[in-house]
C-alpha positions in Angstrom: 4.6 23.1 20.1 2.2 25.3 21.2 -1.7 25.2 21.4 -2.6 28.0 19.5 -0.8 26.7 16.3 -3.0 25.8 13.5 -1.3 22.6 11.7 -3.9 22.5 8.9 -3.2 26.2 7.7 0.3 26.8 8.7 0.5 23.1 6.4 -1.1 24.7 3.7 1.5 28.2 3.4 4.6 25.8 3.7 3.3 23.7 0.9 2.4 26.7 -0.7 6.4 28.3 0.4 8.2 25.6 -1.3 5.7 24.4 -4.0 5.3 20.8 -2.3 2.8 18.4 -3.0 1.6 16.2 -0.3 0.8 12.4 -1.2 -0.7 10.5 1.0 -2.0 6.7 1.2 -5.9 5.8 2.6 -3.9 3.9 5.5 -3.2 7.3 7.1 -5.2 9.0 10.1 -7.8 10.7 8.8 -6.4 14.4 9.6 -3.5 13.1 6.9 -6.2 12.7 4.6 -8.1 15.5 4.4 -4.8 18.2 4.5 -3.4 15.2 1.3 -3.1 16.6 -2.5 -3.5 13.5 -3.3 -5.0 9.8 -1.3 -4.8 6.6 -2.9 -3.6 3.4 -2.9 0.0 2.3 -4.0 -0.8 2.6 -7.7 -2.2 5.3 -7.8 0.4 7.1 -5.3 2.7 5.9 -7.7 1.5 6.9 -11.0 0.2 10.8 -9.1 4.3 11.1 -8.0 4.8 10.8 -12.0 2.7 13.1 -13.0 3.7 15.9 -10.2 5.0 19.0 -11.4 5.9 20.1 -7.7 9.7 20.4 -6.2 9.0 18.8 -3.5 7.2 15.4 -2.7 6.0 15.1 1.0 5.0 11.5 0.9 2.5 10.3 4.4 2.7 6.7 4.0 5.9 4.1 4.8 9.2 4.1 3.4 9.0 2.2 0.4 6.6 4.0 -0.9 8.4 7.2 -0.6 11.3 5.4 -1.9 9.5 4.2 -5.2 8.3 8.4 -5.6 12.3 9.0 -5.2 12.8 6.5 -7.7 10.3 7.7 -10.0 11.7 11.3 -9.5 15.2 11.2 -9.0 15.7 15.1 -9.2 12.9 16.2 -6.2 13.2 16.0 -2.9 11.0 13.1 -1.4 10.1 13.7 2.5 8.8 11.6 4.6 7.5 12.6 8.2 8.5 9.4 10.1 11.4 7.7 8.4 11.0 5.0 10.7 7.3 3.9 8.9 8.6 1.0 7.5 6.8 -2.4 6.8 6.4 -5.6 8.2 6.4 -7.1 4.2 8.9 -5.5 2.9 11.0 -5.8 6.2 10.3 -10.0 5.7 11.9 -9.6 2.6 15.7 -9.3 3.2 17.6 -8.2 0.2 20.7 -10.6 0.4 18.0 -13.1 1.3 15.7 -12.7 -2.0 19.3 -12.5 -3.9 19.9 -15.8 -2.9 16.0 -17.2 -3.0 16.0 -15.8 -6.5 19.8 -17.5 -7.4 17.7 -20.9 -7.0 15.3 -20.3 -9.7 17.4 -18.4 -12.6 15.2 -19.0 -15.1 12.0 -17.3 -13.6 10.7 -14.1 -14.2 10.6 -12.2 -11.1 7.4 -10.2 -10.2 7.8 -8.6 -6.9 5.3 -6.5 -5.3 5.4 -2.9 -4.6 5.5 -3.3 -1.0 9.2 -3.8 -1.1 12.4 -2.6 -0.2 14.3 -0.2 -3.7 16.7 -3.1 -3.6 14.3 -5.6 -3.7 12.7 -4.2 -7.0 16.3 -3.9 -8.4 16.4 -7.3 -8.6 12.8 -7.9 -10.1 11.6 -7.6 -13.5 8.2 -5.6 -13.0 6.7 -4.5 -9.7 2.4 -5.1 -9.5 0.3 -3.6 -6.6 -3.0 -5.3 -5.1 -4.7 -3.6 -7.9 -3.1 -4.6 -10.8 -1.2 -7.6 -9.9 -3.7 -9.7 -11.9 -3.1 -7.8 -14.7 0.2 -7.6 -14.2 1.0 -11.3 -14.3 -1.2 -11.9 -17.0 1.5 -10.1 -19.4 4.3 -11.6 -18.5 5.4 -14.5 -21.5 3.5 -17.4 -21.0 6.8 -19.8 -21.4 8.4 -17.9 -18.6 8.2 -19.4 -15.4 7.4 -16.8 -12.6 9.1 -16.0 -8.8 6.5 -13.7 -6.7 7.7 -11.7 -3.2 6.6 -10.8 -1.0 3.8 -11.7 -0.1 2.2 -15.5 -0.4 -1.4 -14.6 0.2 -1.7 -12.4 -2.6 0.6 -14.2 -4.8 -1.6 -17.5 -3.9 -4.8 -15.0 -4.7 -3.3 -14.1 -8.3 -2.3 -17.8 -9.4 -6.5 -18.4 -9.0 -7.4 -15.5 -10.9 -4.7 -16.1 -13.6 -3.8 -20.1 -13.2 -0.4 -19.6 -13.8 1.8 -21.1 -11.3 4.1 -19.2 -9.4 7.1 -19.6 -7.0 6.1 -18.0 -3.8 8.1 -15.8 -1.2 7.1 -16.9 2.1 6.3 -13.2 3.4 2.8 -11.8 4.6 1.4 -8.6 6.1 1.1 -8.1 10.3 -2.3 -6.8 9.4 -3.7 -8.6 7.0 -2.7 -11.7 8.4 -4.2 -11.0 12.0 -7.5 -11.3 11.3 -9.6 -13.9 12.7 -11.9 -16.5 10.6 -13.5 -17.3 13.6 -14.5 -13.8 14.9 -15.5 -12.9 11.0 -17.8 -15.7 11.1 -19.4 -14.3 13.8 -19.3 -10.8 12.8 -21.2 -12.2 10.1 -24.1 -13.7 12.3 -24.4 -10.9 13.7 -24.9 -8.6 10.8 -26.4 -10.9 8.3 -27.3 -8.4 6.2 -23.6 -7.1 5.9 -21.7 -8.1 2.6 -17.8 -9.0 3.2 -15.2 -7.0 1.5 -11.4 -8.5 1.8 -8.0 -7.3 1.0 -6.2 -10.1 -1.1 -3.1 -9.8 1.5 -5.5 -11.5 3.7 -5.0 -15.3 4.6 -7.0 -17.8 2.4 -8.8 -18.8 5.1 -10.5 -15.5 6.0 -10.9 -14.5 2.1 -13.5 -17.8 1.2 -16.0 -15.8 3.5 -15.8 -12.6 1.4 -18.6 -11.2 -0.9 -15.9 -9.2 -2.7 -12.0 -9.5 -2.7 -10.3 -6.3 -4.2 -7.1 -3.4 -3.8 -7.4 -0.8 -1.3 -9.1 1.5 -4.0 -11.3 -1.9 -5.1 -12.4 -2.0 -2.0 -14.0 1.6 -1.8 -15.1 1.7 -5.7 -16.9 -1.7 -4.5 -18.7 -0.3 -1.4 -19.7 2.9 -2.8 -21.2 1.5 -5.3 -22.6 -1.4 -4.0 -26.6 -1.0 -3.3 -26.2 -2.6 0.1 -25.9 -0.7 3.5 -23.9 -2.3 5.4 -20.2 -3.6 5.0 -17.4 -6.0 6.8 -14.1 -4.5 5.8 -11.4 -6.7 6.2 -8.2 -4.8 5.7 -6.2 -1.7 7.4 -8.9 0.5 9.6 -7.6 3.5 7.8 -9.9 2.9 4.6 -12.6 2.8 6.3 -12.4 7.1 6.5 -13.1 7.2 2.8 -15.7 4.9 2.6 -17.7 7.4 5.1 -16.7 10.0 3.3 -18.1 8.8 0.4 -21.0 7.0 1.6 -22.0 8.6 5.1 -25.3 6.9 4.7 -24.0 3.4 5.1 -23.1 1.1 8.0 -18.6 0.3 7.8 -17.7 -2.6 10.6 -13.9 -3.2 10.9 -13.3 -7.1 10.8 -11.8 -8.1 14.4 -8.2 -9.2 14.9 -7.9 -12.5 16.6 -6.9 -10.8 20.3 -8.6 -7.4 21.6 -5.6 -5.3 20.3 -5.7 -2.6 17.6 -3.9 -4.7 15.0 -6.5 -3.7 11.9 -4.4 -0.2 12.3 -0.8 -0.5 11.1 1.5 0.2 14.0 4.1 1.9 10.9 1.5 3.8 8.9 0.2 5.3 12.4 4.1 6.8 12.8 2.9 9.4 10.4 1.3 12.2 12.4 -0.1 15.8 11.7 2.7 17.4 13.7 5.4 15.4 12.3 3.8 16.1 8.8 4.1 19.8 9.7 7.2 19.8 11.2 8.4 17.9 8.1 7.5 20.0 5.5 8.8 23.3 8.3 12.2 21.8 8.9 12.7 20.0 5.5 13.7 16.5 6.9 13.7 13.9 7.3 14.6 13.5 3.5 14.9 10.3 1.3 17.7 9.7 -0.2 19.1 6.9 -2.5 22.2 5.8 -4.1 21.9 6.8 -7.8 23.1 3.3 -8.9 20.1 1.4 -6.8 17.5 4.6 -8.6 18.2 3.5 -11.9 18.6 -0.3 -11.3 14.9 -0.4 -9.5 13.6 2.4 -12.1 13.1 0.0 -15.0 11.0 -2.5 -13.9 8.6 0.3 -12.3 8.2 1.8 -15.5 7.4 -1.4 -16.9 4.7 -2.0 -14.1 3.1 2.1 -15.1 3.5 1.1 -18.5 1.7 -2.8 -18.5 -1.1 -0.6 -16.2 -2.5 1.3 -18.9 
């Protein structure tokens, strides 16, 4: 591609051309972000693909999140720059293996987070994200026993705030489990002033030293309203372009992994670039497609995770 071409503008006219909306999630490189319609976290991704009036979805985040806007609207095309994004969570959740994981306990009601695979959900009875898994769980009937997947650290999280007691998939996030108690601690002396902010997904370990535990989106509503200055974030770097955004004035400091690589970035989300984003939306591919059957099987227990939102 040559030099002179503008990717932000020539981004805009194509979205423009074929009246596309692009979604994108706060775990994206910052240059994703700003050219975005629309930034958020899973919820909200989800409930803005409802609402979206255009004919195209061009959705900068990992596959199953462009497969739950596909699901959500089974007549538009759904893009996705990199269909290789995938994720580690959803990727530790087989779907022949949950079949049989669920088989053993028949009698639960199965609450399966969003970051999971279409077939996955298809086999759950209401999806939750980080932001309203609490909420979520709290609804379901209190005689039914309850299954969670993927992910143990947040399912462990919500059985605190709820105390109901829950049959845990044994999955977890590369991210959020790479970060280091001991190197927070430290982090800590050395900005003792800073308050600690923690993405549930996080081990239990590492979330006893935060100040506040909360969704992607909790996370930023915390920090920008919070009167302190300066902030430990302990989840995917990506947030931490919106919480400058929003507060340039105050002092961000990504939590360290426990080695010197860039593992607080997710190697999937970082797939997504500008010029695969542009050459996306130029070329119309790569496009997500699902079988009809596996749309309208996973459909019904995302409408009852929009619906128990409200």
């Amino acid at each position: 591609m040559g030099a002179d071409v503008d990717l932000e503008r020539e981004i805009q006219e194509l979205k423009r051309r074929h009246n596309a909306v692009i979604l994108a999630h706060y775990y994206q490189e910052s240059e994703i972000q700003d050219v975005a319609d629309f930034v958020g976290d899973s919820l909200a991704l989800a409930q803005a693909a409802v609402k979206t009036q255009a004919d195209v979805i061009v959705f900068c985040g990992v596959h199953f999140m462009a497969e739950t806007a596909k699901i959500l609207n089974p007549t538009r095309r759904v893009l996705l720059p990199d269909l290789k994004a995938g994720c580690s969570l959803s990727d530790r959740c087989p779907p022949a293996a949950f079949r049989a994981f669920k088989e053993k306990h028949p009698e639960h009601f199965v609450v399966s987070y969003v970051n999971s695979s279409a077939a996955v959900k298809a086999m759950s009875d209401v999806i939750c994200t980080s932001s309203n898994a609490v909420k979520i769980v709290n609804q379901v009937p209190s005689d039914r026993q309850i299954l969670f997947a993927p992910d143990q650290h947040l399912g462990r999280y919500v059985m605190k705030q709820t105390g109901r007691d829950m049959v845990l998939w044994p999955g977890s996030c590369i991210v959020h489990e790479i970060f280091s108690e001991k190197r927070l601690v430290q982090l800590k002396v050395q900005h003792p002033e800073a308050e600690v902010v923690a993405h549930p997904e996080c081990e239990e370990a590492v979330l006893r030293h935060a100040d506040f535990i909360g969704s992607t989106k909790g996370l930023l509503d915390y920090v920008l309203k919070s009167p302190k200055r300066e902030f430990i974030v302990v989840t995917e770097a990506g947030i931490l372009h919106q919480m400058k955004r929003g507060a340039p004035d105050k002092l961000f400091i990504p939590a360290p992994p426990d080695n010197d690589c860039s593992c607080n970035e997710c190697p999937y989300m970082r797939l997504n670039t500008l010029e695969k984003l542009y050459q996306c939306m130029r070329d119309g591919t790569p496009e997500l497609t699902l079988p009809a059957e596996l749309q309208t099987a996973a459909l019904t227990p995302l409408r009852r995770m929009l619906e128990w939102s409200l």
